[in-house]
C-alpha positions as CSV (number, residue, x, y, z in Angstrom):
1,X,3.4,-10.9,-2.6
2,X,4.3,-9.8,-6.0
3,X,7.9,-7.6,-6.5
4,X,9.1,-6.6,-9.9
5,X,12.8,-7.0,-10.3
6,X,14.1,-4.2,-13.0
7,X,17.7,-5.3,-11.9
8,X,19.8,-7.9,-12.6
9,X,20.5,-10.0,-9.5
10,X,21.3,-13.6,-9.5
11,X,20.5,-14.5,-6.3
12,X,17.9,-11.6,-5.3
13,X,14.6,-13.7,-6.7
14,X,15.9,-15.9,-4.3
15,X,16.1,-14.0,-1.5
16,X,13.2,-12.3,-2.1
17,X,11.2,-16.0,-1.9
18,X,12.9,-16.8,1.2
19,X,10.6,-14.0,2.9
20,X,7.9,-15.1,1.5
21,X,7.5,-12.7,-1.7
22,X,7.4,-13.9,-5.3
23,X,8.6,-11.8,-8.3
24,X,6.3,-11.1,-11.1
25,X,6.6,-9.7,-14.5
26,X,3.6,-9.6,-16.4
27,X,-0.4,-9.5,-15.2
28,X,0.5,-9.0,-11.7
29,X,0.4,-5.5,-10.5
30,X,3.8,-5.6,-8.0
31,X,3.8,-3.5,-4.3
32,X,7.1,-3.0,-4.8
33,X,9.4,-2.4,-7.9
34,X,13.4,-2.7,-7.0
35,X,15.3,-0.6,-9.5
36,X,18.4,1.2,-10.2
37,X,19.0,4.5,-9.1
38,X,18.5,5.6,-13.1
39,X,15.2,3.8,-12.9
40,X,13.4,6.0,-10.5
41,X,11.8,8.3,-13.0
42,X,10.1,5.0,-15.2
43,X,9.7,3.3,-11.7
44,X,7.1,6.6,-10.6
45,X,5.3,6.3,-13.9
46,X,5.1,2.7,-15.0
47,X,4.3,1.6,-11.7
48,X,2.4,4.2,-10.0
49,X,0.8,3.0,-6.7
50,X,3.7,0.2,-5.7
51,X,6.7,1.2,-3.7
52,X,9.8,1.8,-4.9
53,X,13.1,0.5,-3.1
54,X,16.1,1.6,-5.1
55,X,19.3,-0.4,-5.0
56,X,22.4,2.5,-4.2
57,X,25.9,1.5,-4.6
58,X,27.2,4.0,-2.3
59,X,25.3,6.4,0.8
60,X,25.4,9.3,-2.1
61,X,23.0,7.2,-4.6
62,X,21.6,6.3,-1.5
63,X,20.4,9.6,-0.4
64,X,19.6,10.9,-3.9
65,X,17.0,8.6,-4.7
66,X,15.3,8.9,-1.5
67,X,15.8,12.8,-1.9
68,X,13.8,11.9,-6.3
69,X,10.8,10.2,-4.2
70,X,11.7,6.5,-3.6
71,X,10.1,4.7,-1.0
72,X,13.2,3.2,0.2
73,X,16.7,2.6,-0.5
74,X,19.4,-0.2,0.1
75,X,22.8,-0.8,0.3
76,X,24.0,-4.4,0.9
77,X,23.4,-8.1,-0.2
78,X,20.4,-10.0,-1.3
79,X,19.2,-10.6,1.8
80,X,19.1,-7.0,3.0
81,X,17.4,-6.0,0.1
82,X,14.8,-8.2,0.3
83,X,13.9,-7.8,3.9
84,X,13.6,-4.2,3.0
85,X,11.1,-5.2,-0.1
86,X,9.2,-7.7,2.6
87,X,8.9,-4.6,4.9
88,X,7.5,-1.8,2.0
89,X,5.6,-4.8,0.8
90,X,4.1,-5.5,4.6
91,X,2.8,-1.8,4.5
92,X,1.0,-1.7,1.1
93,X,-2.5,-1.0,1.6
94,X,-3.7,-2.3,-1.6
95,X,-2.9,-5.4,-3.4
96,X,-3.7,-6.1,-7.0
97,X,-3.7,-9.7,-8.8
98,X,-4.7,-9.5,-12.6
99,X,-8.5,-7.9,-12.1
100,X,-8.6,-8.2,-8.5
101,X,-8.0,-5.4,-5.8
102,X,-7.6,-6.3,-2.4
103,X,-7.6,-3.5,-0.2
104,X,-6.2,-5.0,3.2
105,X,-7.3,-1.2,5.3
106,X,-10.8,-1.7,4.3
107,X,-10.7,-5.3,4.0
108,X,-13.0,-5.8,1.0
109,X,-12.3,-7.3,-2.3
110,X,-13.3,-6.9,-5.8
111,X,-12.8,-8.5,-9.0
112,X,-13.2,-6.3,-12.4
113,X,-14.3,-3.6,-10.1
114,X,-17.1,-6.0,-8.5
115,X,-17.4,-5.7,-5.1
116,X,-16.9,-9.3,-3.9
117,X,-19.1,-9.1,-0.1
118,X,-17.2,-11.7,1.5
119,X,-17.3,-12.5,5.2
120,X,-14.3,-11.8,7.6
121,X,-13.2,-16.0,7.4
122,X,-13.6,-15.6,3.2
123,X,-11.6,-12.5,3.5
124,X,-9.1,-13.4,5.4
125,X,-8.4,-17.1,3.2
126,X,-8.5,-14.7,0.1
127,X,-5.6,-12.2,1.7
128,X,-3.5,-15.1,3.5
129,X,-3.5,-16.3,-0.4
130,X,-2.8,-13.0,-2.1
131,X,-0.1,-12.8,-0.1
132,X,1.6,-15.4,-2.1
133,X,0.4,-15.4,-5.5
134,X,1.0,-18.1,-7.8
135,X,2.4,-20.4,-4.8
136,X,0.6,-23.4,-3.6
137,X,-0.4,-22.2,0.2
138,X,-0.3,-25.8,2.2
139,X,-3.7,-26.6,4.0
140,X,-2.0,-26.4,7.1
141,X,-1.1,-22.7,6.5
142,X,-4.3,-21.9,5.8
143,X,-6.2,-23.5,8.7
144,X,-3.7,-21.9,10.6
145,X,-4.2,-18.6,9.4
146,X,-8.0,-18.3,8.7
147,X,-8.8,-20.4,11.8
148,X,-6.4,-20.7,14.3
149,X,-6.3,-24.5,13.6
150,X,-2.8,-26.3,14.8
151,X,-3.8,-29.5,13.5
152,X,-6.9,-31.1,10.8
153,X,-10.0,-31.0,12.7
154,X,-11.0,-34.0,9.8
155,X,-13.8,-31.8,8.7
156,X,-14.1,-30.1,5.2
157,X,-14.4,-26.1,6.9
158,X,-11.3,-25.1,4.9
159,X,-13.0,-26.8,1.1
160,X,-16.5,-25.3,2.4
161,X,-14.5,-21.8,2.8
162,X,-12.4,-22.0,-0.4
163,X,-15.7,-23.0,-2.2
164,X,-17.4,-19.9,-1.4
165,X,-14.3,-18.0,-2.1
166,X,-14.1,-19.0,-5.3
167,X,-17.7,-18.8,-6.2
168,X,-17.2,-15.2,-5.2
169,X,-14.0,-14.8,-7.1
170,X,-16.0,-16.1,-11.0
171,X,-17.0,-13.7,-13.4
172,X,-18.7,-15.2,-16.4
173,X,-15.9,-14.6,-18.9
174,X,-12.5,-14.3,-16.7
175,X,-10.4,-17.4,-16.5
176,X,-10.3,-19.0,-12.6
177,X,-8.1,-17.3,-10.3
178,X,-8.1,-20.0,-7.1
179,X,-6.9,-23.2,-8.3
180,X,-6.5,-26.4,-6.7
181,X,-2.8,-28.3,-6.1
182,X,-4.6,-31.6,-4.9
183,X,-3.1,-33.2,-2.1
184,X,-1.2,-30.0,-1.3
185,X,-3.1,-26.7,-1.0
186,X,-4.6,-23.9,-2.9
187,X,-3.1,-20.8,-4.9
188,X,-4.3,-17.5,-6.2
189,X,-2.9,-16.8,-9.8
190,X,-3.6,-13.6,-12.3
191,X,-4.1,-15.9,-15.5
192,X,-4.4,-19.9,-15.6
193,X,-1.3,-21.5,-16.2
194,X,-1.1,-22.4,-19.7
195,X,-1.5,-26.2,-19.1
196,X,-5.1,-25.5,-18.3
């Protein structure tokens, strides 16, 4: 899902998409902020409610910003780092996108604090989504996913899903948050791209 970088890292956005999380900077509230160790104090007021994982240069820095309240710490390359932000990530209980709130313990959904009464399938489309905001999800992912589908049954269950999903999803004035990538799959954004 969404992780705010507040280091410089060449090849850690990278990384971080190979497990299957996308890094965000604006309108997308993160679960999980990687920082400096000198970070920690904005990380626990700027982003309150996403985990923390603080990159240490050595066990001491390491220890200390665990010790100040961090979620997690690493030491290591790209790849470390971002399994540890895939597993902080994994546990969030709560996801937010723009207006929306997912909370996965409860599994409900609302949108500008409107409660969003969709049914375990609907849910479960919306999450498999949110887990990868602003990426196209293939169709075969989500049939897959939502329904356990290896292969196109040739029917339109996944359109007749998204449909209701996204009727759920409209509020009169917000801009659409589940957009179609014809041919290719769906994806769940905070704002419209600006070519819309």
């Amino acid at each position: 899902m969404a992780v705010r970088l507040l280091i410089e890292r060449p090849g850690l956005a990278a990384a971080l998409h190979r497990v299957g999380l996308c890094c965000v900077t604006e309108g997308v509230a993160p679960t999980v902020v990687v920082g400096a160790p000198a970070d920690l104090p904005l990380l626990a007021q700027r982003f309150a409610g996403a985990a923390t994982l603080v990159v240490a240069h050595d066990e001491a820095e390491e220890i200390a910003a665990l010790a100040a309240g961090a979620s997690d710490s690493a030491r290591g390359g790209d790849a470390v780092i971002a399994a540890r932000a895939a597993r902080l990530h994994a546990n969030a209980p709560v996801w937010r996108i723009g207006d929306l709130v997912i909370d996965r313990i409860a599994r409900t959904a609302a949108r500008a604090g409107r409660p969003l009464g969709l049914r375990p399938r609907e849910y479960a489309l919306l999450a498999h989504l949110a887990a990868q905001p602003g990426r196209t999800v293939p169709h075969d992912d989500l049939r897959r996913a939502v329904f356990g589908l290896r292969f196109d049954p040739g029917t339109n269950l996944l359109a007749v899903h998204v449909s209701r999903v996204r009727a759920a999803l409209e509020c009169d004035a917000a801009p659409p948050m589940l957009l179609t990538d014809r041919g290719r799959g769906y994806r769940l954004v905070a704002a419209p791209p600006p070519d819309l």
